[in-house]
Structures are given as structure tokens and as C-alpha cells.
C-alpha positions as CSV (number, residue, x, y, z in Angstrom):
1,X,0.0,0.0,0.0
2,X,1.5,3.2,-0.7
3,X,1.1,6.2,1.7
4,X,1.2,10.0,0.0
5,X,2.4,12.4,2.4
6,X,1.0,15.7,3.1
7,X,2.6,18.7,1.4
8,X,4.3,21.0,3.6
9,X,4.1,24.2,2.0
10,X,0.6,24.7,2.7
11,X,1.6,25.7,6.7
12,X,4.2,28.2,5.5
13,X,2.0,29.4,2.8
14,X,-0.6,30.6,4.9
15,X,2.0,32.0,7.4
16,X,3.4,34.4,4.2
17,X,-0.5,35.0,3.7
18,X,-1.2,36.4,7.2
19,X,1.6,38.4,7.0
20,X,0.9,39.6,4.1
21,X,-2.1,40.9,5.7
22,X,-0.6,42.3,8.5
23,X,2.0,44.7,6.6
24,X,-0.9,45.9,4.5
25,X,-2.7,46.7,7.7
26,X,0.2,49.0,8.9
27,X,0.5,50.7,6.0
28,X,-2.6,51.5,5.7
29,X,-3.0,52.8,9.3
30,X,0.3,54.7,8.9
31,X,-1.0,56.4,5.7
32,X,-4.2,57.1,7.6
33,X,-2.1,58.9,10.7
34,X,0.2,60.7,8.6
35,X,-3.2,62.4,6.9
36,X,-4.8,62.8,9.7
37,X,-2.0,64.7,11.1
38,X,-1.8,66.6,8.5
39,X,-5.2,68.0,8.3
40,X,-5.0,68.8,12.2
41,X,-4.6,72.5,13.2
42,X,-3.4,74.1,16.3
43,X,-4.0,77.8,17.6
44,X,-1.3,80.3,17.5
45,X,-0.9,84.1,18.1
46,X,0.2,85.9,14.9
47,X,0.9,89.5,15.6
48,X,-1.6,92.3,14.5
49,X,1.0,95.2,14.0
50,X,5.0,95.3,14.1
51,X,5.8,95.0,17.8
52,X,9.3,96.0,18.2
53,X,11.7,95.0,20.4
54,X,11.2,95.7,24.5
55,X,8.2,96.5,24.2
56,X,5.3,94.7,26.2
57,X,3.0,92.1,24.8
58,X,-0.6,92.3,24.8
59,X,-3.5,90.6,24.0
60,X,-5.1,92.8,21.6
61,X,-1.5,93.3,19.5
62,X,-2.6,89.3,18.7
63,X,-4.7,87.8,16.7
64,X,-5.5,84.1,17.2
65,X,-5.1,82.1,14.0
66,X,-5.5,78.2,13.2
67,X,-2.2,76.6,11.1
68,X,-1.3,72.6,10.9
69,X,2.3,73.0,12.7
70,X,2.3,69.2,13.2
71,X,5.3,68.6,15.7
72,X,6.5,72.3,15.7
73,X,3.2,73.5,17.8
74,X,5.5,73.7,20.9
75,X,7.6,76.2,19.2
76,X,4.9,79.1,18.6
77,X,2.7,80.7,21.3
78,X,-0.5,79.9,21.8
79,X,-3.1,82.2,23.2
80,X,-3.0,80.6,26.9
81,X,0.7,81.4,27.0
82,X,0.6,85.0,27.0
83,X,1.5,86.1,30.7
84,X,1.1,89.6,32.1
85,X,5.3,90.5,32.2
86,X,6.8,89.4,28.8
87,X,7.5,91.3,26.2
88,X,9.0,90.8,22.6
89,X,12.8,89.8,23.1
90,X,13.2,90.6,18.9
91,X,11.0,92.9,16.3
92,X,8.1,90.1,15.8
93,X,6.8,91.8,12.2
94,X,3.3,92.5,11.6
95,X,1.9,88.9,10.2
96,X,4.2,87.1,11.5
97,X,3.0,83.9,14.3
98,X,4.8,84.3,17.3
99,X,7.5,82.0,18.4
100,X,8.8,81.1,21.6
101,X,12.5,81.8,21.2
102,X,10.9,85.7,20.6
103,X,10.0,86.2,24.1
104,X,11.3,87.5,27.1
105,X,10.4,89.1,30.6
106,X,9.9,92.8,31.7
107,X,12.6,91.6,34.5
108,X,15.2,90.9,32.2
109,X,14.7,93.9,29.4
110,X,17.9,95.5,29.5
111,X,16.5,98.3,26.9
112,X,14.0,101.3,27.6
113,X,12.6,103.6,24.8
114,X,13.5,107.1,24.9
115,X,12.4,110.3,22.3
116,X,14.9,112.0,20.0
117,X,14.5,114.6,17.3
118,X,16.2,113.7,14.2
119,X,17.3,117.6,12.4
120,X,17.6,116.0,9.0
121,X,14.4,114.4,9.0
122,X,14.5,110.6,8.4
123,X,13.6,108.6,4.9
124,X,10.2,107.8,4.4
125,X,10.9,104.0,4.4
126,X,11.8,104.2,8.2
127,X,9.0,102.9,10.2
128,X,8.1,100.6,13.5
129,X,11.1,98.1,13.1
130,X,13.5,100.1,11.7
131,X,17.0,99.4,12.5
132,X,18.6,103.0,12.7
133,X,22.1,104.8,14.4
134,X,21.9,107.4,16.3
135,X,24.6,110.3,15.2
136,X,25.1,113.8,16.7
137,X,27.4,116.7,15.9
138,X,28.3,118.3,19.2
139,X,28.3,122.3,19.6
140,X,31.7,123.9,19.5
141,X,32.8,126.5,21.7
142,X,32.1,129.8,19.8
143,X,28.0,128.7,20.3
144,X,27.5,129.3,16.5
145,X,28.5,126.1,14.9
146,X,28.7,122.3,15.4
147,X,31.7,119.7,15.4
148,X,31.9,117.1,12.8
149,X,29.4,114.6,13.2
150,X,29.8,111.1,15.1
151,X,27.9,107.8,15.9
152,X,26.1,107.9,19.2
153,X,24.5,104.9,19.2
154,X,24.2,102.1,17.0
155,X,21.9,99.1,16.3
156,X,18.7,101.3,18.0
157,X,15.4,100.1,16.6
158,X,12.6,102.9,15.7
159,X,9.3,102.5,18.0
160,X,7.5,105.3,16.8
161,X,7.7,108.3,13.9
162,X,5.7,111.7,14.5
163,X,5.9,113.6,11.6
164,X,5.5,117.2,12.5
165,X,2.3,119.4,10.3
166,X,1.4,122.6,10.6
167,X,2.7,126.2,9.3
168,X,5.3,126.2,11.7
169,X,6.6,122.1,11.0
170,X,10.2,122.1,9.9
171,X,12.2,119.2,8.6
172,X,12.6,117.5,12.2
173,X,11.3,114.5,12.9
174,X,10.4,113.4,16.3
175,X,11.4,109.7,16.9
176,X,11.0,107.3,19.3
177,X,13.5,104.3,19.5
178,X,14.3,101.7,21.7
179,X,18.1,101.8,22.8
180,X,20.4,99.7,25.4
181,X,20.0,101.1,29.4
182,X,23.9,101.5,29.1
183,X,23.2,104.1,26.3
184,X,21.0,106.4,28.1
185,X,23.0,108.4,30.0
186,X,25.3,109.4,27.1
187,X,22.1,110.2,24.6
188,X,20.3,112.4,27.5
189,X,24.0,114.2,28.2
190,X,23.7,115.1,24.1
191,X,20.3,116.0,23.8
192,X,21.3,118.7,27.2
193,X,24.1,119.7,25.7
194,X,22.8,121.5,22.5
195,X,24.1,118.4,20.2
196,X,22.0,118.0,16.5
197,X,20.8,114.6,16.3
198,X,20.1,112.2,12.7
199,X,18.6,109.3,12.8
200,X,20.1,107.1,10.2
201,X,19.2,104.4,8.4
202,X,21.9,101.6,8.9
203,X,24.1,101.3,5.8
204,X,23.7,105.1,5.1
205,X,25.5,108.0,6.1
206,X,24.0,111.0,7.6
């Protein structure tokens, strides 16, 4: 009598089949993830207006805005991390969302805002932002005329522009920028002291 064996493929054949099955299941539940991550959105602040740099943050400078970050949503603010105290640690310009790394505390600021009158007026492209030097050409002795002029302070960044009207307007423009605390003292000693003040754009020349 003759015996046939079983064939034994069939046991490793349906092993390869479940398998199969199983690697189609994970990609299709990764494709599914990575879509669904994709389409999720997280709230940010984006700021409403330049806010330059030092100066406080507040609510209504913000607008809240809904963008798919996927794993960089810890990078950007959201609108339950805006604390009473901090305040922009760079210029955040007007439309952009607002990172983390951009923020600082009132505690640490180690600049204060302070108004100047530029003589020579300013150009019309410096606004909020506005990385600018400071020069002045100090008085001389006779009272009647002014020393070559000289940088005072560099790297300050424009807060403000008034822009003086009227019948009696001349070409000054009243400024207000935000400089270092170490500066102070040597800006208030030239403004006292009869010294004409520029604002300059940086990369020009007064």
C-alpha cells in the first residue's frame, strides 16, 4: 500500500498569507495617521501690528489664528501662554506667528525707549522696526557752529515716527527708539548739551 504524504508548504504558505495581511494593515493605518496629522490644526498668536523689540506684549497686539504646525506646535505661542510680564525679546513683524524663542520678561529687558529729534528728518521707508544709528554733531565753543558729526549709538530700533504738520513744521522728525539702558545716560548728556541729532538708516550716512 502506498502512503502520500501531506505537502508541507501549505503551513508556510498561509503564514506568508497572514503576514501579508498584516504589513498591508500597517501601512494603511500609517497612511491614515500621517493624513490625519496633516489636516490637524493648532491655535497660534500671529501678531496684529510690528511690535518692536522691549516692548510689552498684549492681548489685543494678537490675533489668534488656526495653522497645521504638526510637531513644531511647541515652538509658537498659543493664546493661553501669554502672561502679564513678557514682552517681545526681537521685532516680531506685523503677520508674523509668534515663536517662543521671541519672548522675554519685563525683568530681564535691559532696553528702555526714549524720544529723540532727528534735524535731518528721516527717509520715508523708516517705520516701526527700523533698524537705525543714532549720530550727533556736538556744539563747539564759539556757540554758532557744530563739530563734525559722530555715531552715538548704533543698532537702536525705531518704536515710533511723528511727523511734525502745521505752518510752523520744519524738517525734524520726532522719533522714538528703543536703545540699550547702558546708552541712556550718554544720549540724555547730548540732547542737554545742544548736540544735532540724525537718525540714520543703517548702511547710510548722515
Amino acid at each position: 500500500m502506498t502512503f502520500l504524504s501531506r505537502p508541507r508548504t501549505a503551513f508556510w504558505a498561509d503564514i506568508r498569507f497572514v503576514i501579508g495581511i498584516v504589513l498591508v494593515a500597517l501601512s494603511i493605518a500609517g497612511v491614515w495617521l500621517l493624513v490625519s496629522s496633516a489636516g490637524r490644526t493648532t491655535p497660534v498668536l500671529q501678531a496684529g501690528r510690528t511690535i518692536v523689540q522691549g516692548e510689552a506684549l498684549v492681548s489685543g497686539d494678537f490675533q489668534v489664528v488656526e495653522v497645521g504646525l504638526g510637531q513644531l506646535t511647541d515652538d509658537y505661542l498659543a493664546p493661553q501662554d501669554l502672561e502679564p510680564g513678557m514682552v517681545a525679546g526681537r521685532t516680531l513683524i506685523e503677520g508674523e506667528l509668534v515663536p517662543s524663542s521671541a519672548l522675554s520678561n519685563a525683568e530681564s529687558r535691559r532696553t528702555t525707549t526714549i524720544v529723540v529729534e532727528s534735524s535731518t528728518g528721516i527717509p520715508a521707508e523708516v517705520s516701526a522696526g527700523t533698524v537705525v544709528e543714532l549720530w550727533q554733531a556736538p556744539p563747539l565753543e564759539d556757540g554758532r557752529s557744530y563739530d563734525a558729526p559722530r555715531i552715538l549709538a548704533g543698532d537702536v530700533i525705531v518704536s515710533s515716527v511723528v511727523e511734525e504738520e502745521g505752518m510752523l513744521s520744519t524738517d525734524a522728525t520726532t522719533v522714538e527708539v528703543v536703545i540699550d539702558r547702558a546708552d541712556v545716560a550718554e544720549v540724555l548728556a547730548a540732547i542737554t548739551g545742544g548736540s544735532v541729532l540724525s537718525v540714520v538708516p543703517v548702511g547710510s550716512t548722515p
